[in-house]
C-alpha positions, 0 to 999 in steps of 0.5 A: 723654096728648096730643092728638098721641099719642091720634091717633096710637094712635087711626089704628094701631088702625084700621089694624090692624083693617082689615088684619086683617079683610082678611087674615082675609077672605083666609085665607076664599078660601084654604080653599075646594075647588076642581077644577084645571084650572079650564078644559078644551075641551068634548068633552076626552078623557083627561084628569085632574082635581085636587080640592085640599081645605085643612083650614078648621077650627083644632081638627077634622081632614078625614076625609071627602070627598064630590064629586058628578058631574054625571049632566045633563052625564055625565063618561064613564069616570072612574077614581080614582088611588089616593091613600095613606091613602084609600079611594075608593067610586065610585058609578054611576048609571044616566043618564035620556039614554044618551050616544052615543060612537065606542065605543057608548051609555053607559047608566051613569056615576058621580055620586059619589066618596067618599073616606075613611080619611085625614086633612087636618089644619090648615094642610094640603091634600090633591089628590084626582086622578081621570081622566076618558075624556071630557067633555060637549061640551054645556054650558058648565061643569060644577059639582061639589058636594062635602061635607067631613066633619071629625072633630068631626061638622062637615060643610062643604056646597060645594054653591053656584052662583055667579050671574051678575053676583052675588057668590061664595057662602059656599061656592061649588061647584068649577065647572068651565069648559068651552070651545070648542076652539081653535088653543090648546087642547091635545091633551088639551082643555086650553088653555096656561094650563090645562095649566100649572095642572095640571101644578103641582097632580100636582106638588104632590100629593106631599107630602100635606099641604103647606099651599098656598092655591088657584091659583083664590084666587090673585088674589083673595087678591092683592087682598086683600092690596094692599087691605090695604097701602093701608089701612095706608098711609093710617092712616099718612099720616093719623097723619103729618097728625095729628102734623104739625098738632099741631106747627104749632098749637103752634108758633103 
């Protein structure tokens, strides 16, 4: 084989390569679970917040879902909407610091929401909606630790937080922001943006298991991808180099 082709093979391979580990890295953002809107105002009141969870496993179904509420920072009257397929438990605990409303103490809230019953099976997502009557005004966000149980036994623990200033986790824990309200902050606590995101995630719902990937990995998956393009694009230019030095040294 010539000098000329085994440069050539030798920069697709590596292009290749490249790109598929940078797809593969993608494809890792896509699965995690996440919690839509990813911002509300602190201290919103009814409102609605959408649990989306892809299926990560080629050979396993998801056949439970368990999401931990905060009971440091309570989210006060939540309700499940029933969703086919699903049995929902609700759990209540009862809270260390009682919370004073309009409409008097809270004493309890609930701390966690088991979904069972169903199946989300590769390729596929369910949303997961439950309303709430207010949330805490304060903290500045609200994380959500969720197990996902699949049919082999295998169990996904999205239970990490990220740290400031370091890198996502492994299997980071929906996270909730939470933000002082403002003119654009809509009557229900979410802002314009906010508002849109949720809009498309009741919509999406529907079909209950279209495959989609998560709005909250949409840029990062975005990056990705580009990432991936330019790595093609210069195991190409560096083959056309190749090619065009061999054909200069043979002419001479």
């Amino acid at each position: 084989m010539s000098p000329i082709r085994t440069t050539l093979r030798r920069a697709g391979v590596v292009a290749a390569l490249t790109t598929a580990g940078v797809l593969a890295a993608a494809g890792a953002a896509f699965a995690h679970v996440t919690v839509h809107p990813e911002t509300y105002a602190k201290g919103a009141t009814d409102g609605v917040l959408t649990f989306r969870v892809p299926n990560e496993e080629d050979t396993a179904s998801t056949t439970k879902v368990q999401v931990f509420l905060p009971t440091d920072h309570p989210v006060l009257g939540v309700l499940v909407t029933p969703q086919e397929g699903w049995t929902a438990q609700v759990t209540t605990t009862k809270l260390k610091t009682p919370v004073k409303t309009d409409d008097g103490t809270i004493t309890e809230a609930v701390s966690e929401i088991t979904w069972t019953g169903g199946r989300i099976r590769h390729g596929q997502y369910q949303d997961f909606n439950v309303a709430f009557g207010q949330l805490p005004d304060d903290t500045d966000q609200l994380s959500f630790k969720t197990l996902q149980t699949y049919s082999d036994g295998n169990v996904v623990r999205w239970i990490e937080e990220e740290q400031k200033g370091g890198e996502e986790p492994e299997n980071p824990a929906p996270v909730l922001t939470l933000t002082a309200e403002d003119a654009e902050t809509g009557s229900d606590g979410t802002s314009d943006s906010a508002s849109g995101s949720a809009s498309s995630s009741s919509s999406s719902s529907a079909p209950a298991g279209a495959a989609d990937s998560t709005s909250s990995s949409d840029s990062t998956a975005r990056g990705l991808g580009i990432a991936g393009l330019v790595v093609g694009v210069l195991g190409l230019a560096a083959a056309g180099y190749a090619l065009a030095r061999g054909r200069g040294a043979r002419s001479e």
